[in-house]
KEMAR-418104 format. One record per residue (C-alpha): residue number from 1; z, x, y. Coordinates in steps of 0.001 Angstrom, whole numbers, always signed. Layout:
! KEMAR-418104
num|c3|c1|c2
NUM|Z|X|Y
...
END
This chain:
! KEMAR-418104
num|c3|c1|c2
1|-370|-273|+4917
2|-1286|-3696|+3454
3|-3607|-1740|+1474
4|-2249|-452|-1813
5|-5003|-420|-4349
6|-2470|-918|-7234
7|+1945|-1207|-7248
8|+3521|-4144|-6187
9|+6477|-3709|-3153
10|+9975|-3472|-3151
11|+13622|-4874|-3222
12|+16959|-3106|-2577
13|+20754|-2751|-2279
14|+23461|-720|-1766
15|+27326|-175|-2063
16|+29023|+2640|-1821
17|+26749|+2512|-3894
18|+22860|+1668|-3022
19|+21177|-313|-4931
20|+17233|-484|-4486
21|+15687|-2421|-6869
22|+11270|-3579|-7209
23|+10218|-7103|-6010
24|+7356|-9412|-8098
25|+7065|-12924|-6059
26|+6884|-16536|-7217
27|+9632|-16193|-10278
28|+13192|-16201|-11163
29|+14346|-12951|-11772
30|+13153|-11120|-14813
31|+15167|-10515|-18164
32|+13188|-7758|-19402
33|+10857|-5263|-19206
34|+8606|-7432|-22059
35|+8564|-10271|-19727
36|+7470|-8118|-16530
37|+4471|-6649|-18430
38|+3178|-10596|-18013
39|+3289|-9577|-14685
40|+1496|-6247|-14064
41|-909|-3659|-15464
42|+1087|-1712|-17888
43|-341|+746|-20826
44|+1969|+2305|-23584
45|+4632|+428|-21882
46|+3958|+2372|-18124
47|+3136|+1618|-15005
48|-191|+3346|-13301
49|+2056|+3533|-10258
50|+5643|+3997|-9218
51|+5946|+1515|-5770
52|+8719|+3166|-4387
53|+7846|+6227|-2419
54|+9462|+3774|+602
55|+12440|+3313|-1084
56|+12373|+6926|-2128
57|+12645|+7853|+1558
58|+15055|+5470|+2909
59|+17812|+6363|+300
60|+17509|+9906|+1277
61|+18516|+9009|+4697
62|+21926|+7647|+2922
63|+24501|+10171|+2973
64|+25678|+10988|-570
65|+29012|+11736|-141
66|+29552|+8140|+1729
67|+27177|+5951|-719
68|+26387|+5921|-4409
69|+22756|+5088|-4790
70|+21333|+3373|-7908
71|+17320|+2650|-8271
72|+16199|-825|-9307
73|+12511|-1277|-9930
74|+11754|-4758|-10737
75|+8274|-4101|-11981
76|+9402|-2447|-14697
77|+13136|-3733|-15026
78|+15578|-6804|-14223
79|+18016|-7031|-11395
80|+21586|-6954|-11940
81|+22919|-9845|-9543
82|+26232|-9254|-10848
83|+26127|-5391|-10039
84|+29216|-4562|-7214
85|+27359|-3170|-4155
86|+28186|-3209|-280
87|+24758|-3673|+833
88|+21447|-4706|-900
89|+18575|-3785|+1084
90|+14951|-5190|+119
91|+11722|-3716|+1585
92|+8509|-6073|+875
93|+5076|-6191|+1366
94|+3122|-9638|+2037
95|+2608|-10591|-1184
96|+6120|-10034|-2122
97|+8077|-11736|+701
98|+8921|-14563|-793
99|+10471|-12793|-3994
100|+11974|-10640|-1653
101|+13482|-13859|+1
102|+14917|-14450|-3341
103|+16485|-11847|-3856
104|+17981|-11610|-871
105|+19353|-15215|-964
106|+20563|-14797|-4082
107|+23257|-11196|-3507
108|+24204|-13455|+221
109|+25233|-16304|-1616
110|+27401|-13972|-3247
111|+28706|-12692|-255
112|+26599|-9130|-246
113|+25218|-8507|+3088
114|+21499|-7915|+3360
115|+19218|-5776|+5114
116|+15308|-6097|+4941
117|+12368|-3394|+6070
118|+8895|-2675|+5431
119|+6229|-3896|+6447
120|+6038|-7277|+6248
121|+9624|-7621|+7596
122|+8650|-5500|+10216
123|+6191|-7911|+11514
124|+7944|-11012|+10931
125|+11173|-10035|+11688
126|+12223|-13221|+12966
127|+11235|-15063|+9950
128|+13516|-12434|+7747
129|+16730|-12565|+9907
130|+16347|-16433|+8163
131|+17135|-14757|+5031
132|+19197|-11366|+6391
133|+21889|-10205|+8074
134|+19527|-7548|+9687
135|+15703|-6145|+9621
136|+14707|-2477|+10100
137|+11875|-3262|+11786
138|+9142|-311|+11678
139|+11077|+3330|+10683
140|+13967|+3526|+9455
141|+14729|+7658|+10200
142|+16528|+6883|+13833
143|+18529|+3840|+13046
144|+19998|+4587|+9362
145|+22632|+6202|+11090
146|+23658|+3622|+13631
147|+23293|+678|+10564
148|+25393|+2406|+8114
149|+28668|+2881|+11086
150|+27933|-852|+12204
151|+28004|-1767|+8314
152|+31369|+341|+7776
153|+32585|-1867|+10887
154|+31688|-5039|+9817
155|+29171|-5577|+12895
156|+25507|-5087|+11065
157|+23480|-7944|+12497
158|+20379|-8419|+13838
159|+16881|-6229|+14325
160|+17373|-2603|+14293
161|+14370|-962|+15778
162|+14163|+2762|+17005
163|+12983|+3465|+20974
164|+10261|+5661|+19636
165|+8605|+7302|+16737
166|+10322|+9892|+14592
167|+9375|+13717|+14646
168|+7746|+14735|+10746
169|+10132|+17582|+11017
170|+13152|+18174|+9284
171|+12824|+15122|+7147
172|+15143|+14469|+4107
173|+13550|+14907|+372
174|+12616|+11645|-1196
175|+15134|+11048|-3820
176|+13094|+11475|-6881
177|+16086|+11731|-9336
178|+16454|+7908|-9000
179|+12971|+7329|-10563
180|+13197|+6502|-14130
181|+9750|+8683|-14730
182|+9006|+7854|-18121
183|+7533|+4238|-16884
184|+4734|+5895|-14660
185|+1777|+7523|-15027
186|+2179|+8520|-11251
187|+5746|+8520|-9661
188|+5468|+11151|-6913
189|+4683|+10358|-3379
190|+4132|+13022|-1386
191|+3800|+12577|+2981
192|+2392|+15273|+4661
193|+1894|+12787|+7515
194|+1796|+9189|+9343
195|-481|+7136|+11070
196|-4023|+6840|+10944
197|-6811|+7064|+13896
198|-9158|+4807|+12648
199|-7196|+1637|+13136
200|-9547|-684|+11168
201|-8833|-4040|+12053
202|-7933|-5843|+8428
203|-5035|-3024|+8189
204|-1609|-3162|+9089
205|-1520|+918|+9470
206|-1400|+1245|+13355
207|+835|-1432|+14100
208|+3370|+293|+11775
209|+2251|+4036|+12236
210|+174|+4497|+15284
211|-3104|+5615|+15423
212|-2053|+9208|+16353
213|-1471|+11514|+12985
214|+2115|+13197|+13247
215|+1716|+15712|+10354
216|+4798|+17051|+8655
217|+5778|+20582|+8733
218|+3956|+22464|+6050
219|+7375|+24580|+4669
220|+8966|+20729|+4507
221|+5866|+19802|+2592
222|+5932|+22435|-230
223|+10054|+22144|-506
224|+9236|+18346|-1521
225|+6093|+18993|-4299
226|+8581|+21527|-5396
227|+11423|+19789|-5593
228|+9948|+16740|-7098
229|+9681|+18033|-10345
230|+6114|+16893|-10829
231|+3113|+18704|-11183
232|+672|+15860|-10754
233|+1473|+13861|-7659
234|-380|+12051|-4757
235|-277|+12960|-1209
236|+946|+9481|+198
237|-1070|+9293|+3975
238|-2923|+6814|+4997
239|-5573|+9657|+5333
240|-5305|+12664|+4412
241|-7740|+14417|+6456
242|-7109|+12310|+9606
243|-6755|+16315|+11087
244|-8248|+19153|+10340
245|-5915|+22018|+10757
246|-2977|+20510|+9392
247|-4503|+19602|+5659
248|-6109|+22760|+5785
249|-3158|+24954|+6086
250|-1214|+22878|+3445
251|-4706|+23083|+918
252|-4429|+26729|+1547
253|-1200|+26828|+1029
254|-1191|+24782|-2392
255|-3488|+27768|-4141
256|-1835|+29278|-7211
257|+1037|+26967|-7175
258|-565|+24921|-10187
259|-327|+21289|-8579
260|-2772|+19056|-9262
261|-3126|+16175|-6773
262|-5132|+13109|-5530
263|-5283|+11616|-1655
264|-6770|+9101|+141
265|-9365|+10098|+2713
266|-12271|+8447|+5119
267|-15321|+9436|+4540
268|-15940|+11392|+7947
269|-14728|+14364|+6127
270|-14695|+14087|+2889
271|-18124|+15785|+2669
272|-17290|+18130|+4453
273|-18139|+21579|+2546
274|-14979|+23593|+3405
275|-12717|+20512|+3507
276|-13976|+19720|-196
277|-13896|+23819|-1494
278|-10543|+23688|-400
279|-9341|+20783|-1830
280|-10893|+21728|-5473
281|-9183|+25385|-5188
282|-5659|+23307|-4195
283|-6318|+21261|-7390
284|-7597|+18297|-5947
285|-9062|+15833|-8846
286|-9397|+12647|-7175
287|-10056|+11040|-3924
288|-9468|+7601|-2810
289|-11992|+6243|-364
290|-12173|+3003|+1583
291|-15997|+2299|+1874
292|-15188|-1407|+2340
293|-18357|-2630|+2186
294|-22761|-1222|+1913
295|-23351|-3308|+5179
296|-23728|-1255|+8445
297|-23240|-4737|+10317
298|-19659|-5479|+8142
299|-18337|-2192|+9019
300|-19044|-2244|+12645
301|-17225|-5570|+12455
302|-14097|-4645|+11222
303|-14075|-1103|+13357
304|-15411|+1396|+10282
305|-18224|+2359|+11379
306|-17770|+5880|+10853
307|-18865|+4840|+6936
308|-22752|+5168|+6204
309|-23593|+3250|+3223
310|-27139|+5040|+3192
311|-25104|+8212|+2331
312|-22002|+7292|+273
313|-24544|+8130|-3183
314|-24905|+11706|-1390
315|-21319|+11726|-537
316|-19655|+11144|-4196
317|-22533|+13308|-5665
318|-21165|+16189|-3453
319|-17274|+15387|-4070
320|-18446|+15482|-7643
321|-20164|+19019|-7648
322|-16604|+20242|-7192
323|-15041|+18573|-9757
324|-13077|+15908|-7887
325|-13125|+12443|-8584
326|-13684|+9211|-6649
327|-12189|+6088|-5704
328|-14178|+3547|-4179
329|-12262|+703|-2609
330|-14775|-1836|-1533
331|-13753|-5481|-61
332|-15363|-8894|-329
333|-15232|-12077|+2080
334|-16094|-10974|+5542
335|-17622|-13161|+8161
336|-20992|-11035|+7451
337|-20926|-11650|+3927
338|-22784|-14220|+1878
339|-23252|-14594|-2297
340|-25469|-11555|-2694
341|-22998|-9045|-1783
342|-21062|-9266|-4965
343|-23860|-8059|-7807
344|-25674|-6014|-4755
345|-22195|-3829|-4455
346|-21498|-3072|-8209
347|-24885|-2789|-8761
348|-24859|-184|-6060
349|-21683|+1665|-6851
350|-22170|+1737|-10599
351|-26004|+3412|-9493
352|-23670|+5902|-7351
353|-21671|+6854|-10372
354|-17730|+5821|-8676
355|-15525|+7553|-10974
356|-13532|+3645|-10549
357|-13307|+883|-8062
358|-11087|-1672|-6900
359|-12474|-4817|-5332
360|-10395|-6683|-2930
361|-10740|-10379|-910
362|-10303|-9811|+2711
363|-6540|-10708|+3339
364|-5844|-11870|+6737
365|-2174|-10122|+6882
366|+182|-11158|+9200
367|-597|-9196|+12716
368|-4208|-8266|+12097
369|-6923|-8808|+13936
370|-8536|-10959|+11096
371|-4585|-12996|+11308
372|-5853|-14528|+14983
373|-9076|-14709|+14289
374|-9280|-17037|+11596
375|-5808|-18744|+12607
376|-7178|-20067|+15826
377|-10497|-21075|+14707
378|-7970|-22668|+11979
379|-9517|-21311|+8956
380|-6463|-20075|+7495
381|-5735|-22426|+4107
382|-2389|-21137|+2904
383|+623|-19313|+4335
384|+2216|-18689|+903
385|+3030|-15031|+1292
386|+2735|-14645|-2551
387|-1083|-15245|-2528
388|-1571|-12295|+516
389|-1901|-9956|-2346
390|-5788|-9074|-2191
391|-6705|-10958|-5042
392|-6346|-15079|-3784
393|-8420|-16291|-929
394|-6312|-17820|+1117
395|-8529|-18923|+4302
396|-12291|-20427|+4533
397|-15251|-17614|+3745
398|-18041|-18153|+6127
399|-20588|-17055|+3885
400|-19654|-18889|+814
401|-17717|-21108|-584
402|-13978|-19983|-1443
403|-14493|-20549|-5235
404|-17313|-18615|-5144
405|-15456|-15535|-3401
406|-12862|-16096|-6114
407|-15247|-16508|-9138
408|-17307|-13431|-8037
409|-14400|-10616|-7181
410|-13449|-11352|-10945
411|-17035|-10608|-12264
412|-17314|-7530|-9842
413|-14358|-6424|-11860
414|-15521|-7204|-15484
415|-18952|-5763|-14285
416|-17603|-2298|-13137
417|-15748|-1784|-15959
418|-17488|-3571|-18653
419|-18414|-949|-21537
420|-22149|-73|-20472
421|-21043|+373|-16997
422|-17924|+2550|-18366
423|-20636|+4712|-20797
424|-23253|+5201|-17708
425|-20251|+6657|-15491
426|-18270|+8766|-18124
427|-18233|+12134|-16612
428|-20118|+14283|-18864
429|-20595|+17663|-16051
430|-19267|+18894|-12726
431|-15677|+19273|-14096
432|-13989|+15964|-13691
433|-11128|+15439|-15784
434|-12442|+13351|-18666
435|-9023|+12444|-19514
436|-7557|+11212|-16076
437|-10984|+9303|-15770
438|-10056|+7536|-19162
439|-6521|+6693|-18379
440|-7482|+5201|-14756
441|-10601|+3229|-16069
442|-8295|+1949|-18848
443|-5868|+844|-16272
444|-8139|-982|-14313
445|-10182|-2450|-17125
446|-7009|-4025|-18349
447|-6136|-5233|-15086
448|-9827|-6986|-14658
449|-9090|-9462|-17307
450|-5997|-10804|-16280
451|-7415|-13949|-14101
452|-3722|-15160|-13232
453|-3837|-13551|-10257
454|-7140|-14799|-8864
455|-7113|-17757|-7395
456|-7857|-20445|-4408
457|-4072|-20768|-3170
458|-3459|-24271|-2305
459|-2974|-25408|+1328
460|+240|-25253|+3205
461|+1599|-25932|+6521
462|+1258|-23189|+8942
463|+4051|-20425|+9976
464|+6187|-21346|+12769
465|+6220|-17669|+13257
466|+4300|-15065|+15234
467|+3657|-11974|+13955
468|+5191|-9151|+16734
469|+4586|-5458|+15312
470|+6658|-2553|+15531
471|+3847|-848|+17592
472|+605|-2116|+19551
473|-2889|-1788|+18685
474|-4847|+159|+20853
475|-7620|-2421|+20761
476|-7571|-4398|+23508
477|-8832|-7942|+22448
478|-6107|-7621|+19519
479|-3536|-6578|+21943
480|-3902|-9645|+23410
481|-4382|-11992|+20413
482|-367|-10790|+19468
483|+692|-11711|+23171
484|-812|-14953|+23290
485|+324|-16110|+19775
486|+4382|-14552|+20519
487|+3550|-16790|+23662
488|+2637|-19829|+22547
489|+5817|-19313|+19974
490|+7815|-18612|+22501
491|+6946|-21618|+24158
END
């Protein structure tokens, strides 16, 4: 959660039909799909990702026979404002709050009533009820059914928020004939389970999700890859081997069926020998990994120290010798960082041969533990939602000044992917897919050299509102930090 390594987040609607439609902050809406590709990474007019696995889910909680439901991604296509719906319901990250805001205003002015989710939403709930009728605050499985009667009877209002976390079984299928496929490289979002148990403190994953791993039924799992129409897809968990026995039995399970499919995982087990010979028999070809950062002290910080930077080189050597590919995600900006983390990292991972990287600035998202931290020591700059988006650096570094930060994640970029670092990684052995490895590193080559994104967001007057998740940490010195900040609101 919080942590997308590519894919904007979302906006929706519905009226007897339902009407979901993409969110991009900071503009009007878009005309066209010309104008939008100012806006995002596209190649051969597509999108690397499809954003709206979310979406995906929540529309297949809608009964068909009582609602129409019509897909609007804004990332790749304009909203219809004048389109006749009942509801319009808009699920947003951080970074796309604002736009989501927007939107939102925009259909109630019109007199459409409004419902917002996800996870930003979720956390600021009372902050969104500004701009909705009513906020799905964390999942949406147990109250669809109560929101839809109190919308047929005139009485949705307010936060809807279920008494306890779902059961993965018996799901609805992600409505995948809403996607307009053509615009994606990858459209299909596959769950085989929620929550994650390493509850690192930058990410909003436990307070959404837990930090217990409810796996899906394997049967349900294989109905949706099936049923999905895709043969390429990614397995959509926060981590995918956050249990043992459960992605074994679906690995096993996936042999012979011709899928080929990518996942993010922690490092604890992705060397792990039978872990990684059954992933490459499944058809595994890429994982995504969040080594954060090559400092032991950084990762104790920030509660991953279950990463070894002395043996991530090992590590993707080993994912390699079975043909997989790797993902590094690696993030800049941390208390324990100064200016000689930025070449020392690509210099490192470049040496390690990452199949492709994605750099981001620490974000201090609403409800992490980095969120109180650098609020009360008042270090937090901006509280412009649209700059929470990975890229900006929107509070005060400790190790460096905030232009540097900015200045230096754009070089780690154009480093990474600059041509002699693309020629010293091109996957000549081990069975890597030469052609997925292309289309990725073109993807994220183009997206290096847009600068638009990367900036030093300009000051603004704190948030009247405190953050109050859907679920507590289990950490008790964040625990606290939420109480004492819904306190002081409160007061």
């Amino acid at each position: 959660m919080e942590r997308a390594i590519a894919g904007p987040e979302i906006a929706s609607g519905w009226s007897k039909q339902y009407r979901e439609s993409h969110a991009q902050p900071d503009n009007p809406p878009y005309q066209s799909a010309d104008e939008l590709a100012d806006h995002a990474t596209h190649v051969f007019n597509r999108a690397l990702y499809s954003p709206l696995a979310g979406l995906l889910a929540v529309a297949a909680l809608i009964p068909r026979e009582r609602y129409e439901v019509v897909l609007t991604d804004e990332n790749i296509e304009g909203i219809d404002f004048d389109m006749k719906v009942d509801l319009v319901g808009i699920s947003a990250m951080t970074a796309y709050a604002l736009r989501g805001y927007e939107i939102a205003d925009e259909f109630r002015r019109r007199g459409v009533p409004v419902v917002m989710g996800g996870v930003h939403p979720s956390l600021m709930a009372r902050k969104a009820l500004e701009h909705a009728d009513a906020v799905v605050m964390g999942e949406a499985e147990l109250v669809m059914d109560r929101l839809l009667d109190d919308l047929d009877a005139g009485s949705m209002r307010g936060i809807y928020k279920a008494d306890r976390l779902c059961t993965m079984g018996d799901m609805p299928m992600l409505r995948y004939d809403l996607v307009k496929s053509n615009r994606y490289v990858n459209h299909a979002f596959i769950q085989t389970a929620r929550g994650c148990k390493q509850g690192c403190t930058f990410c909003a994953e436990s307070l959404m999700n837990g930090q217990r791993v409810r796996p899906r039924p394997i049967d349900d799992v294989l109905r949706e890859i099936d049923a999905c129409g895709q043969r390429r897809i990614a397995l959509n968990d926060a981590d995918f081997f956050g249990s043992r026995e459960h992605p074994k039995k679906l690995m096993n399970a996936l042999r012979g069926r011709g899928v080929r499919w990518q996942a993010g995982v922690t490092s604890r087990r992705a060397g792990d020998d039978e872990m990684l010979a059954l992933a490459a028999e499944s058809g595994c070809y890429m994982m995504r990994i969040g080594f954060e950062s090559i400092s032991p002290r950084t990762l104790k910080s920030v509660n991953k120290g279950i990463n070894q930077p002395e043996s991530y080189a090992r590590l993707v050597e080993k994912i390699h010798s079975h043909g997989i590919m790797v993902f590094g995600l690696s993030m800049f900006g941390f208390d324990t960082d100064d200016e000689s983390v930025f070449e020392a990292t690509v210099r490192f991972n470049i040496e390690a041969d990452f199949d492709m990287c994605a750099f981001s600035v620490l974000t201090p998202y609403p409800g992490t533990l980095p969120w109180y931290e650098l609020k009360r020591t008042g270090r937090i700059v901006s509280y412009d939602w649209s700059k929470y988006d990975q890229a900006h650096v929107v509070y005060k570094p400790a190790g460096m000044m905030a232009e540097t930060l900015r200045d230096e994640h754009r070089s780690s970029f154009r480093r990474f992917y600059s041509w002699p670092s693309l020629a010293s990684r091109f996957p000549l052995r081990d069975g890597r897919s030469r052609s997925q490895w292309a289309i990725y590193n073109m993807f994220m080559k183009k997206a290096s050299s847009n600068d638009r994104k990367r900036h030093v967001a300009v000051p603004t007057t704190p948030t009247q509102h405190a953050p109050m998740p859907p679920l507590m940490p289990l950490r008790r010195e964040w625990r606290e930090a939420i109480l004492d900040e819904a306190s002081d609101e409160a007061n």
